[in-house]
Structure formats: structure tokens, C-alpha cells
N, C-alpha and C positions, 0 to 999 in steps of 0.2 A: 650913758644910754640916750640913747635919741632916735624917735616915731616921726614919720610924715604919711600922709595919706599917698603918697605917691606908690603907684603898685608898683615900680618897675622897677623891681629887685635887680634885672639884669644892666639898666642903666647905671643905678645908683652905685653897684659895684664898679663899674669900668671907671666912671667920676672919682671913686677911691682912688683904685688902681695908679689913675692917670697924675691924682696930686699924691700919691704917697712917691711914688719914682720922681716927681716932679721934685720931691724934700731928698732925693738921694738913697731914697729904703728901695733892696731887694725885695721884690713879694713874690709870694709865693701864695697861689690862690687852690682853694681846694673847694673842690662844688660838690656841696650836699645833697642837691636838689636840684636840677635844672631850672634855671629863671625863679628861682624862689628862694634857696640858702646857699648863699657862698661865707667862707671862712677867707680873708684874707691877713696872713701872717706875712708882719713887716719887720725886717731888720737890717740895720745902719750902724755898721761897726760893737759897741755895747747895749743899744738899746734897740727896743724888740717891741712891737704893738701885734695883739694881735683883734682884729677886726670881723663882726660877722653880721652880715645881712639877710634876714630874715623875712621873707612875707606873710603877714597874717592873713585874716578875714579883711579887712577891714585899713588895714599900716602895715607900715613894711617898721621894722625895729633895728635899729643901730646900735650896737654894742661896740666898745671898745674897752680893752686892758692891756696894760704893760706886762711881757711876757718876758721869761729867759734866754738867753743866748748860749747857745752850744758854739764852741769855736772845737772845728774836727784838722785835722791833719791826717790824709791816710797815704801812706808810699807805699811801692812795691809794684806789682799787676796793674794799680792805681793811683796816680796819683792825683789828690786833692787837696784843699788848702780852703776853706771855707767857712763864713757865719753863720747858723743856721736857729731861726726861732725855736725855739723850744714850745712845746702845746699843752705842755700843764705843768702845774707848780708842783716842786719837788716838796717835799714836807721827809724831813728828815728827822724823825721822830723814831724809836728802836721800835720795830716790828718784826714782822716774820722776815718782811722780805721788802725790797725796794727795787725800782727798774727806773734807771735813770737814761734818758734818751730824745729822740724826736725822730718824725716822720713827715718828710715835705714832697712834693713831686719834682722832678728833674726835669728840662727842658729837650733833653738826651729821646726821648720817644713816648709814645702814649701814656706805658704803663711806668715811665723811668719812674726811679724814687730814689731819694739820700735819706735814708734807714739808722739808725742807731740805737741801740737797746744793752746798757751796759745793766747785769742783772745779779744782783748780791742777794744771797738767801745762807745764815740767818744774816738779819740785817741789824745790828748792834746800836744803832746810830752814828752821830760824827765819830769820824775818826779813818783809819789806814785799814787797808782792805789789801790782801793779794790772792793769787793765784795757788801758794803753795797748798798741796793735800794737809789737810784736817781740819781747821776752825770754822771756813768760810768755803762757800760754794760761788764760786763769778762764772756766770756763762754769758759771753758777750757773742751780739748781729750783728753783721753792719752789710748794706749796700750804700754804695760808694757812688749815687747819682746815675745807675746802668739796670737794666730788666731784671725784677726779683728772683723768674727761673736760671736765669745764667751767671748773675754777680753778687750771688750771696755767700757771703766770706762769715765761719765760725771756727771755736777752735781753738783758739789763742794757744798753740805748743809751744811757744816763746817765756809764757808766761802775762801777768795780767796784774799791774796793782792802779789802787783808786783812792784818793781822797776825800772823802766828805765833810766838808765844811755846812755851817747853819745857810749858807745864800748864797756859796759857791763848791766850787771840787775842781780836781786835774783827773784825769788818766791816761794810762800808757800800756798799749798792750802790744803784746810781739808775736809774728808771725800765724797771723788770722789765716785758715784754708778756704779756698772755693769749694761749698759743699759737693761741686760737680764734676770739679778737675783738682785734684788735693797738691796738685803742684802748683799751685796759682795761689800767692798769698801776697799778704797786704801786712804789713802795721800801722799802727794808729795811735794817735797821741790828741791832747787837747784838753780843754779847761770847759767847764758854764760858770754861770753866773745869773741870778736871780733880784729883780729886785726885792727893793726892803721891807 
């Protein structure tokens, strides 16, 4: 964490910006606030920061932490191949339920987004997760970096399994439907990883 009296949240940000691409990180900037809180999440192959600037009364406040990586694979209607920060720590502990995923914006148009929300309910903890009817319930989202009304793919009729590991997981799901055109689908595979 780190304060300066400098108000100018919007500078301070693009100064991020400008040395994190400068180290080779993807960012992907998400504005909470205009000229006052940006969230910028950074990722470079396994490792992932994510970064937020805030203006107070008085200081603008700099946080930084080491975040997950989602690595997606989607084919089909779409095809993608991408790293993608993760925006909060999985905690894999048995509960009701867990949703493992991320949400970043797309360069693709205003509202684009690469969407992912793989969703286990009950959630047992580590261990193997599918699709088949009775133990486990998985409803998995994904937009694939395209507009939430037209490229939202659910569904998985192929089927769906998921691993969870303590600071990592795979999954692979098959043939995802576009909620809008049921003929338009995707699969999707891919690993995260957290750090320690």
C-alpha cells in the first residue's frame, strides 16, 4: 500500500498503465469511479497483480496484490486462447457452494467483456466435480470477449467436469449454447492457479 498527496487519480493510473505494459503485463483497467478509482489488473503469462487507485479526502491510496490466473481456451462460434487475472481468491474450503471465475473488459466494444463463472453447488471441497445428474450441480457462463446481450454461451450439453485443487484447478466443458441462438456453441477448457 502506498499514499501520496497527489489528487490525480487519473494521472497516477495511466503512469501504472504505461510501466506495467512497459514489464510486458496485459492490463486490463476497470473504472470504478471516474477520475477517482480505477482497478487495474495485470497479467504476464503465471503471474497476475492486481492494482487499485483510489482518491480520498485528502491522498489518493495505492494498493497492490498478487492475484490468480485463469488460463481459458474457448473453440467453436469462438475462438480464444487467453490469460486472464482472476479478481478474487478462491478459498476452497466445503461450503454450500463455490463460483470459480473472472470478469475483465474486452477491447472488442464499450460493453465487451471475457466473462467466466464455472458454478459448483454443493461444493464438497478439493477434489473431481462433473456434470453427471445426482451428487453435484455445475452451471457454468462464459462470454468469450464479445457484447453480454449477443455472446452469452450456457448450458454445457456436452457435459462439464472440474478439478479443485488447494491453489489450483483444470476444467473442460463441452458444447456451451448461445442463450439467443441455441445453435451457436463453444467449448471450453483451461486451468487457474493462485498464488501461495
Amino acid at each position: 500500500m502506498w499514499s501520496t498527496r497527489d489528487p490525480n487519480a487519473e494521472g497516477i493510473k495511466e503512469v501504472l498503465l504505461q510501466r506495467a505494459r512497459a514489464a510486458g503485463y496485459e492490463v486490463y483497467i476497470i473504472t470504478q469511479s471516474q477520475a477517482a478509482i480505477y482497478d487495474l489488473l495485470c497479467v504476464k503469462g503465471q503471474s497476475a497483480l492486481a492494482l487499485n487507485v483510489t482518491l480520498g479526502s485528502d491522498t489518493t491510496i495505492i494498493t497492490g496484490t498478487r492475484v490468480g490466473v485463469m488460463h481459458l481456451r474457448v473453440s467453436g462460434v469462438a475462438n480464444v486462447e487467453l490469460d486472464l487475472p482472476m479478481r478474487a481468491r478462491l478459498d476452497p474450503a466445503p461450503g454450500s457452494e463455490i463460483s470459480i471465475g473472472t470478469a475483465v473488459p474486452s477491447a472488442r466494444c464499450a460493453r465487451c467483456e471475457y466473462y467466466i463463472n464455472l458454478h459448483i453447488a454443493p461444493f464438497k471441497g478439493v477434489g473431481n466435480y462433473d456434470s453427471k445428474p445426482g451428487t453435484y450441480l455445475i452451471d457454468v457462463q462464459v462470454i468469450p470477449g464479445g457484447d453480454p446481450d449477443q455472446d452469452d454461451f450456457r448450458w454445457p450439453i456436452g457435459g462439464c467436469t472440474i478439478t479443485v485443487q488447494a491453489a489450483n484447478g483444470v476444467f473442460d466443458c463441452k458444447q456451451l449454447q448461445n442463450i439467443n441462438d441455441q445453435t451457436k456453441r463453444i467449448d471450453i477448457s483451461g486451468s487457474w492457479i493462485q498464488p501461495q
